[in-house]
PATORZA-384026 format. One record per residue (C-alpha): residue number from 1; residue in one letter; x, y, z. Coordinates in steps of 0.05 Angstrom, whole numbers. Layout:
<rs>
R  i  aa  east  north  up
R  NUM  A  X  Y  Z
...
</rs>
This chain:
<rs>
R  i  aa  east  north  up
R  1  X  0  0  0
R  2  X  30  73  -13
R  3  X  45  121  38
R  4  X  -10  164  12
R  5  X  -63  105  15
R  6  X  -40  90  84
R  7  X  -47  159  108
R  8  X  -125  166  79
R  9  X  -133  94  107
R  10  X  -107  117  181
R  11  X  -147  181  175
R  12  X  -215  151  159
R  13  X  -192  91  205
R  14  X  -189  156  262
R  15  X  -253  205  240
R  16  X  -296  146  237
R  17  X  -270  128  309
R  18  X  -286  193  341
R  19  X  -348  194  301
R  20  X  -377  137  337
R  21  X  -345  156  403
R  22  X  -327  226  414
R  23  X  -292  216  486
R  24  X  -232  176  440
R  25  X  -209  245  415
R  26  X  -217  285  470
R  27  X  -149  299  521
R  28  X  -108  350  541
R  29  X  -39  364  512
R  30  X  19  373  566
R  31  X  80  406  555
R  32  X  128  440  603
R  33  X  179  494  597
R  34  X  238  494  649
R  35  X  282  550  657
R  36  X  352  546  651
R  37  X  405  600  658
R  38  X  419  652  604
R  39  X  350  662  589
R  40  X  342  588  557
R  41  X  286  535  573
R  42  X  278  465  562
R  43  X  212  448  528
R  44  X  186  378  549
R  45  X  135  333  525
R  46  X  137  258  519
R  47  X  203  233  491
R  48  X  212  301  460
R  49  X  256  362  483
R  50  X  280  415  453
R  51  X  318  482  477
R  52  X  294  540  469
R  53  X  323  612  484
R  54  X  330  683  460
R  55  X  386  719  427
R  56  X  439  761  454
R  57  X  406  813  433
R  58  X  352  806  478
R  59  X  402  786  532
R  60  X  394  712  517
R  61  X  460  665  495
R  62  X  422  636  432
R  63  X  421  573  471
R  64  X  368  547  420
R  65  X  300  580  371
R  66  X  266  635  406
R  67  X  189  621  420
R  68  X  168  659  364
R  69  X  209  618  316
R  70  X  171  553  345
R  71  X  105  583  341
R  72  X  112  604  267
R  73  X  144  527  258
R  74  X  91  499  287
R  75  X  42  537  244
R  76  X  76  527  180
R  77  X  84  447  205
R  78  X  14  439  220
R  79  X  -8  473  158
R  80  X  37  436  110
R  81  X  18  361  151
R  82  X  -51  379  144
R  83  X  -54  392  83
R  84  X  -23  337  57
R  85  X  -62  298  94
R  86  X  -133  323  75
R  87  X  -96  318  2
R  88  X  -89  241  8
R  89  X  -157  245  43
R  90  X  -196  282  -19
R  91  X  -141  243  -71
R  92  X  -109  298  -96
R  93  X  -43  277  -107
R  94  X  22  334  -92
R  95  X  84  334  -123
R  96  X  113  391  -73
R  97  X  89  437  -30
R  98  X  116  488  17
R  99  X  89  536  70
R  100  X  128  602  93
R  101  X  95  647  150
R  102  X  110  716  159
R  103  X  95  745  217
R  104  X  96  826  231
R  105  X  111  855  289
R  106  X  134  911  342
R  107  X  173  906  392
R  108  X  147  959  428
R  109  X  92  924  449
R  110  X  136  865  475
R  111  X  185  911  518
R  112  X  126  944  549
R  113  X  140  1021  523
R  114  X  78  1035  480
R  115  X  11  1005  511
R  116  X  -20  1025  448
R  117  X  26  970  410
R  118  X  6  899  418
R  119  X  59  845  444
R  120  X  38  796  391
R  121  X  38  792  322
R  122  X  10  850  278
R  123  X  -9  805  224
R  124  X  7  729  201
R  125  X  13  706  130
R  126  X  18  639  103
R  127  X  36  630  39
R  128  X  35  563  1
R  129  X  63  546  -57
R  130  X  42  474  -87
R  131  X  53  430  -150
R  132  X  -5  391  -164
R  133  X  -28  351  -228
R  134  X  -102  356  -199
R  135  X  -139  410  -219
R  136  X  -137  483  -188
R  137  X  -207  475  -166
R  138  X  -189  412  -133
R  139  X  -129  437  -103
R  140  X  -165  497  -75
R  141  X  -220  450  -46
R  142  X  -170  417  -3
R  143  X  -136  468  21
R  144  X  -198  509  39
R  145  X  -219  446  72
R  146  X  -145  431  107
R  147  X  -155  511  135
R  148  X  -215  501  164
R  149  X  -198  436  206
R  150  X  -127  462  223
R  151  X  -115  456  299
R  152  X  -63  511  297
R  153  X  -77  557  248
R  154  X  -149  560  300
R  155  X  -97  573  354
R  156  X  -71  638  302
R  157  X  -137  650  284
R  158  X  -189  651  338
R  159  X  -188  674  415
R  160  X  -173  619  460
R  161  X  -186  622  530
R  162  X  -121  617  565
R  163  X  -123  616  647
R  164  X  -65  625  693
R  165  X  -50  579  752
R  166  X  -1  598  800
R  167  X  32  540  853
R  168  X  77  567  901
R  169  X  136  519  933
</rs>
């Protein structure tokens, strides 16, 4: 069987299951951040870690990607997996495809000397470029379908409600 008709297999094997019993898709995703010195963390989850820090100019040591690279990874990542797999889903077969995000922003906002500037992003752009023999219409279909079941590119796109918990030792 080919990768791509394992993949749609796998996926249909998975919406079907959550389909007939919602509670099989539902958890909560853990990761922790631990500080090291020179402005560095580890990032933990699972088997995975990865170091993560800011640059010297920001008073950091480059230890490792600043957040903001990560989060713009993980939104291109996400993007370009999903797509791919809602392609094998719909059968519309890729020869390449690529996602870049841009990301504008001030750092006013960030170092906390214009309130009127925001810390975040000013605006996110994804751009994709793909090589398909299916036609555009198709294409467009599946990504237009891949967008609107993206689990990140909701993160980018649409308020979350994010709480704070404090534990003292």
């Amino acid at each position: 069987m080919s990768d791509v008709a394992t993949i749609k297999e796998t996926l249909e094997r998975n919406a079907k299951a959550v389909s007939l019993r919602p509670a099989v898709g539902q958890n909560t995703a853990r990761t922790r951040a631990i500080l090291r010195s020179g402005l560095a963390c580890d990032v933990e989850e699972g088997p995975w870690k990865i170091v993560v820090g800011v640059g010297e100019k920001s008073g950091g040591t480059n230890a490792g990607p600043n957040p903001g690279v990560l989060g713009r990874g993980a939104l291109a990542s996400c993007l370009v997996l999903g797509y791919a797999m809602w392609a094998a889903r719909l059968d519309v077969p890729i020869t390449s495809l690529t996602v870049d995000v841009e990301a504008d922003y001030d750092r006013r906002g960030e170092l906390g000397v214009a309130d009127e500037v925001p810390p975040g992003y000013l605006q996110v752009r994804c751009i994709v470029t793909i090589d398909s023999p299916a036609p555009r219409e198709a294409v467009m279909r599946m990504l237009d379908t891949a967008d609107k079941y993206s689990s990140y590119r909701d993160v980018y796109a649409r308020a979350h409600d994010v709480r704070r918990e404090v534990r003292f030792v």
